[in-house]
N, C-alpha and C positions, 0 to 999 in steps of 0.2 A: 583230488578234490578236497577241499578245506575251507567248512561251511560254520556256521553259530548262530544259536536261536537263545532270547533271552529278553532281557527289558530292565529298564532304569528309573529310578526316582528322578534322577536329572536327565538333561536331552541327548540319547546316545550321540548324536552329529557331532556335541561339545566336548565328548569323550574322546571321540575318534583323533587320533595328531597323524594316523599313516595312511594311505590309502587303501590299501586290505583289512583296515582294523573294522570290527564290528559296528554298524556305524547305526543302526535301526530299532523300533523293538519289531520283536519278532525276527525273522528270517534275511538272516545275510550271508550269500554265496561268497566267500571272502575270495577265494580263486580255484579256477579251473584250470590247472597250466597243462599243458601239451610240450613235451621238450624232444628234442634230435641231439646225439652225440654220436659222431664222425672220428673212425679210427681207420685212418686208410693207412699208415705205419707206424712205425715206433716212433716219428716223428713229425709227421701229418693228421692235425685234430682239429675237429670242431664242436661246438655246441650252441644250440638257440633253443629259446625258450619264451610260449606264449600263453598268458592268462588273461580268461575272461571271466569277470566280476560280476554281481548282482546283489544291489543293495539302493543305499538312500532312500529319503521320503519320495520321491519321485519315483521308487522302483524303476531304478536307469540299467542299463548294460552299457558294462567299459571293458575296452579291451586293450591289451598293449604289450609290443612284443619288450619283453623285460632286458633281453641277453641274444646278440648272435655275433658270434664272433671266430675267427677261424685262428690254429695255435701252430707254431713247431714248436717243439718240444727236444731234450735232449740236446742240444746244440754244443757246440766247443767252449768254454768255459763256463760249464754249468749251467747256462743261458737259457731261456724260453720267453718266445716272444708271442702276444695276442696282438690282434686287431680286429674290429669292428664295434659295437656295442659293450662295453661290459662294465658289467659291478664292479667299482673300485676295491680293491686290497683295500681297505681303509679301515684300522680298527678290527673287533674279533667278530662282530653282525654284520656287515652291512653288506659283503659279497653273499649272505646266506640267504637264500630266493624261501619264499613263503611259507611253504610245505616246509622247511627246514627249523620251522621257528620254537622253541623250546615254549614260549606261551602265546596263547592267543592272538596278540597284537604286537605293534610297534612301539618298540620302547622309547619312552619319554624324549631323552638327549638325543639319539640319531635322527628322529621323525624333526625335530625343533631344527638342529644345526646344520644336517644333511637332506634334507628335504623329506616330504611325504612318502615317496620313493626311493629312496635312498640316492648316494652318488653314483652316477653315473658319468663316460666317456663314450663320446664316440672319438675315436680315434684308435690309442694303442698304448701297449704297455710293456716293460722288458722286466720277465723275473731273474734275477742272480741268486743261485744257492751256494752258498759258502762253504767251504771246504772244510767243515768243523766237525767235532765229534758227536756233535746233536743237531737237529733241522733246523740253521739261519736263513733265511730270505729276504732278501731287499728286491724293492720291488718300484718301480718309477714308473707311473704314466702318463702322457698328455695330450690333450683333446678338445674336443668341444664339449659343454654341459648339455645334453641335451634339453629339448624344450617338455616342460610336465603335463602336458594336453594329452589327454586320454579318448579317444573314438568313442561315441556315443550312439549305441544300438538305434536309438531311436531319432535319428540323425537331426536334432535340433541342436542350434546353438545356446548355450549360456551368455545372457547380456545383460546379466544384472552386477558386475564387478562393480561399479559407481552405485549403488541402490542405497549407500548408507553408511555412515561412519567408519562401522566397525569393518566390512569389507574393505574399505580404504587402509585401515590398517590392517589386515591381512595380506592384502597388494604389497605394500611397504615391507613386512615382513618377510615375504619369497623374494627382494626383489635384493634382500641381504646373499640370497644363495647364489650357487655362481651361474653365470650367462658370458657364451661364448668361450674363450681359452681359458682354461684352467691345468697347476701340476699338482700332483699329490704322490707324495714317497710313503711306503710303509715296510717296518721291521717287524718280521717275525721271527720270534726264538720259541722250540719248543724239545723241553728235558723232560728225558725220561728217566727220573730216579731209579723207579723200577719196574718188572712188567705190572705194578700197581697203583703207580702214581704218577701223574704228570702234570708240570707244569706248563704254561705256558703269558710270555710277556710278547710286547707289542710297543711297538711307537711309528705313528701317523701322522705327516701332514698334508695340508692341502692350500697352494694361492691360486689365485687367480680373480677374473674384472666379474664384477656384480650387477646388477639389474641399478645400481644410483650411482654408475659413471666413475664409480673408481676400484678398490683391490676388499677383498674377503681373505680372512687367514684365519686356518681351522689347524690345532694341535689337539692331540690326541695321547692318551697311555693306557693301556689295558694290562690286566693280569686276571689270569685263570690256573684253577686248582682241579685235577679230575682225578678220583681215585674207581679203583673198577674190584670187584673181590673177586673176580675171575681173570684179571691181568687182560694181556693181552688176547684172551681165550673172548668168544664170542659168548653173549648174555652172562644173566649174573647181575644183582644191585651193585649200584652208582651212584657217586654223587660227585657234584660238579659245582665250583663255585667261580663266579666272573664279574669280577670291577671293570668299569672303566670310568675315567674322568675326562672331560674335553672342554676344549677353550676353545670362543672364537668370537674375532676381532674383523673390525668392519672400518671402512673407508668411507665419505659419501661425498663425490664431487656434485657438480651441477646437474641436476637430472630434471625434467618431466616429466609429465601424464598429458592426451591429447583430452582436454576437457573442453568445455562448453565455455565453460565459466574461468574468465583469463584470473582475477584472482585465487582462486585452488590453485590454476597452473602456478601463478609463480608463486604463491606458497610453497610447493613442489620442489623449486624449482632450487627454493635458498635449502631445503632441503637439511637435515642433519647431517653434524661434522663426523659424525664417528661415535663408534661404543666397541665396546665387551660385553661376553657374556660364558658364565660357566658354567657347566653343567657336569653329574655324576651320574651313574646310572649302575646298582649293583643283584644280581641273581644271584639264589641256592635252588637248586633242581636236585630232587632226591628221586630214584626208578629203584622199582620191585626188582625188575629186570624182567618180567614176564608181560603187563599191559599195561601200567600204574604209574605215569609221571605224575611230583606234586612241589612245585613248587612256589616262590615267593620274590618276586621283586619289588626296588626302591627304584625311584628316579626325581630327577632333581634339575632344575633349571633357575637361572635367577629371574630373568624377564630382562627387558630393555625400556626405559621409561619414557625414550624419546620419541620412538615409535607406538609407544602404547603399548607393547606387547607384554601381558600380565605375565606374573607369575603364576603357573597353577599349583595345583593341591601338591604337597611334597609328597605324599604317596601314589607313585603313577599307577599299579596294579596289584594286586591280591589274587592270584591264580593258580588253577590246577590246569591237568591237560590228560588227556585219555591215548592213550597211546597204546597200539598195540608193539610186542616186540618183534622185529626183523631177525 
């Protein structure tokens, strides 16, 4: 369970960019995940995983299964194959489910370029480990995006998208993320200088058709630093540092909205030709090694002017985190 209680001079909602993120003053259940992991051999695996939420002004409950997906594992050339639901390899966050989060919330550039949610497939994915003398991984999967609609405890629908400008342009803004087939390939390299310090580098990308009738293209590069004073030995201080930077570039064919009012529609409709946008996002996370994480991150997005979508503050978060040690 991974809850926060707190309160803002600004409106915590406009803080919030992920869907776990703190979004209220006072009291928010950010997730309650429930998960199964399935080892029927050395070669037969699964795993699913579900979290149920409690926050907004509304005091809502949202639930959604995040991950269920079945694996073999071990195969002839190194090979391992998933299918069903799953967090994309993309990048060094975004397959990390809530409970795993170094702070608080969702960082800046994943929540903007990757969704509230992060990426996801339904479909399937094949990992290759390379025959190297440190862990290579490349990893290709392709699928459907799934749809971002969350179950609502209190089973009413939301029908206020059309209410107002700025909702218009948040429609606009999702509707850059992908919908229907999408691919995304990721490298991972991970050296181990010594049992003290490791590296680790990354390269991600991702195409596929977008919610405005044409192509999304998301690259990606990350690098991380972790040193441990107890090596490979369990507990003991740490510290850990991680960049990434990410590009993505947008298409916008012919699209609509079903509206009332036929001029919006074809406003809609002529719709923008296209943008970019970049973003960086980098953490230091320092642990006692005993209960005392305290870290510090930057994040960075330009915004897109055609859509309206602002830039925000260049400092996404200022945070610590309590953690006990395992």
């Amino acid at each position: 369970m991974n809850m926060a209680a707190g309160g803002s001079s600004e409106e915590p909602g406009d803080l919030a960019v992920g869907h776990h993120d703190p979004n209220r003053d006072g009291f928010t259940l950010q997730g309650l995940e429930a998960s199964a992991s399935l080892r029927a051999n050395d070669h037969i695996q699964g795993f699913a995983a579900f979290n149920l939420s409690w926050g907004t002004d509304e005091e809502e409950w949202t639930d959604e299964w995040e991950e269920y997906f079945g694996k073999l594992t071990k195969l002839p050339g190194n090979l391992e194959l998933r299918g069903g639901k799953l967090l994309n390899r993309f990048g060094s966050r975004n397959a990390v489910h809530q409970h795993g989060w170094t702070l608080v919330d969702q960082n800046l550039v994943n929540a903007r370029f990757l969704g509230e949610d992060g990426l996801a497939t339904e479909g399937g994915d094949i990992t290759w480990y390379l025959p190297t003398p440190f862990v290579t991984a490349l990893t290709v999967s392709y699928g459907d995006a799934p749809s971002h609609e969350h179950g609502h405890g209190h089973g009413e629908e939301e029908e206020h998208h059309d209410e107002d400008e700025e909702e218009e342009h948040h429609a606009d803004a999702e509707e850059i993320l992908f919908e229907d087939d999408f691919v995304s390939a990721n490298l991972l390299i991970q050296v181990n200088q010594d049992d003290f310090n490791q590296f680790a580098f990354g390269g991600s990308l991702a195409s596929g058709d977008n919610g405005l009738g044409d192509e999304t293209l998301i690259a990606a590069a990350n690098f991380g630093y972790t040193w441990r004073v107890n090596g490979l030995e369990p507990g003991g201080r740490q510290l850990s540092v991680k960049t990434e930077v990410m590009v993505r570039d947008y298409d916008a064919g012919e699209h609509g909205h079903e509206d009332e009012h036929e001029e919006e529609e074809e406003e809609h409709e002529e719709g923008p030709g296209g943008d970019s946008e970049f973003g960086i996002t980098a953490e230091v996370i320092h642990s006692d090694g005993e209960a005392l994480d305290v870290g510090v991150r930057f994040g960075f997005v330009e915004g897109i002017d055609e859509l309206e979508i602002e830039e925000p503050p260049a400092v996404d978060r200022v945070g610590h985190v309590l953690s006990e040690a395992v």
